[in-house]
C-alpha positions in Angstrom: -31.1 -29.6 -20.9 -30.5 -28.2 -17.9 -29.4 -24.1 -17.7 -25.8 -24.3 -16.7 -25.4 -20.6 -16.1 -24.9 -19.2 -12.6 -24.5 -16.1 -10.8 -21.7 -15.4 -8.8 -24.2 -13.7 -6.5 -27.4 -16.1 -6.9 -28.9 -12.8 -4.5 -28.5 -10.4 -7.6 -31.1 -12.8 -10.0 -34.1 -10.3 -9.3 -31.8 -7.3 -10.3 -30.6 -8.9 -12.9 -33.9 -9.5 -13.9 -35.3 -6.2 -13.2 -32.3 -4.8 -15.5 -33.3 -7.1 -18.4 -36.7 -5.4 -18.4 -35.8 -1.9 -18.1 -33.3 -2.2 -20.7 -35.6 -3.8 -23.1 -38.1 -1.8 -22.6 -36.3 0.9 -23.5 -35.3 -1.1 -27.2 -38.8 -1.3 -27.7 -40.0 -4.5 -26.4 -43.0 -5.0 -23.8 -43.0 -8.6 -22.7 -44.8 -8.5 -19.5 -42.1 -10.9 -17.9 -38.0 -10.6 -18.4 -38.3 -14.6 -19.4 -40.7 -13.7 -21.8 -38.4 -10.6 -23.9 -36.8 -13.6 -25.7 -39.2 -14.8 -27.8 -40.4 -11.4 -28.8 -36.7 -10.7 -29.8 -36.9 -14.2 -31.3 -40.0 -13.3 -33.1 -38.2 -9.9 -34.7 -34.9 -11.8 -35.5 -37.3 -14.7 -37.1 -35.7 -17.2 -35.0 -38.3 -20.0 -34.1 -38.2 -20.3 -30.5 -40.6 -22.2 -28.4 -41.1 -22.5 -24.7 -39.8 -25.5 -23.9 -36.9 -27.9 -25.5 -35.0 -26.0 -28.4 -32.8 -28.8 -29.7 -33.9 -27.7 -33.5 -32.2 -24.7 -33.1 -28.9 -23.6 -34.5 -26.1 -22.3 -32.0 -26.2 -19.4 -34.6 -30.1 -18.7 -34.4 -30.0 -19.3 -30.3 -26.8 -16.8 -29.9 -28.3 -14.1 -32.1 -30.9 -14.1 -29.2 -28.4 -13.7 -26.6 -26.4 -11.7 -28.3 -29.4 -9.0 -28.8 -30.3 -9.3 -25.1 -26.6 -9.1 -23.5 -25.7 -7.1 -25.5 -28.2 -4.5 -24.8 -27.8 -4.6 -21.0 -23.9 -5.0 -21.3 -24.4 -1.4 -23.0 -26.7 -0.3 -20.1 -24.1 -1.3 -17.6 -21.2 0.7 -19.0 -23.1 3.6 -19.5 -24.6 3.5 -16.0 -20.9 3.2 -14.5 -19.6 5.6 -16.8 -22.0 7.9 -15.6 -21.5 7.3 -11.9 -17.1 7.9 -12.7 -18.4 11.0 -13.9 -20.5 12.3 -11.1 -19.0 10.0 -7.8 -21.1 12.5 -5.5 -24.8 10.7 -6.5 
């Protein structure tokens, strides 16, 4: 199944990307590539995700995943703009 999620800025993917890492990194993980930070949070969660098809998952299992992730950099983000309302001048 093809991913049907898409930037409104397909230019900000590598950002993105970059962000997933940093953000991760910083919760502990160390996948060497941002694709790859899912199936160590898979891994901890006990989810059994495999590269590839997933069909055997549960929309549960696959969103606690997600969830982990997103939320994570959703966090990042608000505390990054939080801190640049606080201190326009940088």
């Amino acid at each position: 199944m093809a991913n049907r999620n898409r930037l409104l800025v397909p230019e900000a993917q590598q950002g993105l990307q970059r962000l997933k890492q940093e953000v991760m990194k910083k919760e502990g993980y160390q996948a060497a590539t941002p694709d790859d930070v899912k199936f160590e949070v898979a891994k901890e969660l006990g989810v059994p995700l495999r590269k590839g098809y997933n069909g055997h998952l549960e929309s549960k299992d696959a969103g606690s995943i997600g969830g982990k992730i997103g939320g994570s950099m959703v966090k990042e983000m608000i505390r990054m703009a939080q801190e640049k309302m606080s201190n326009p001048t940088n």
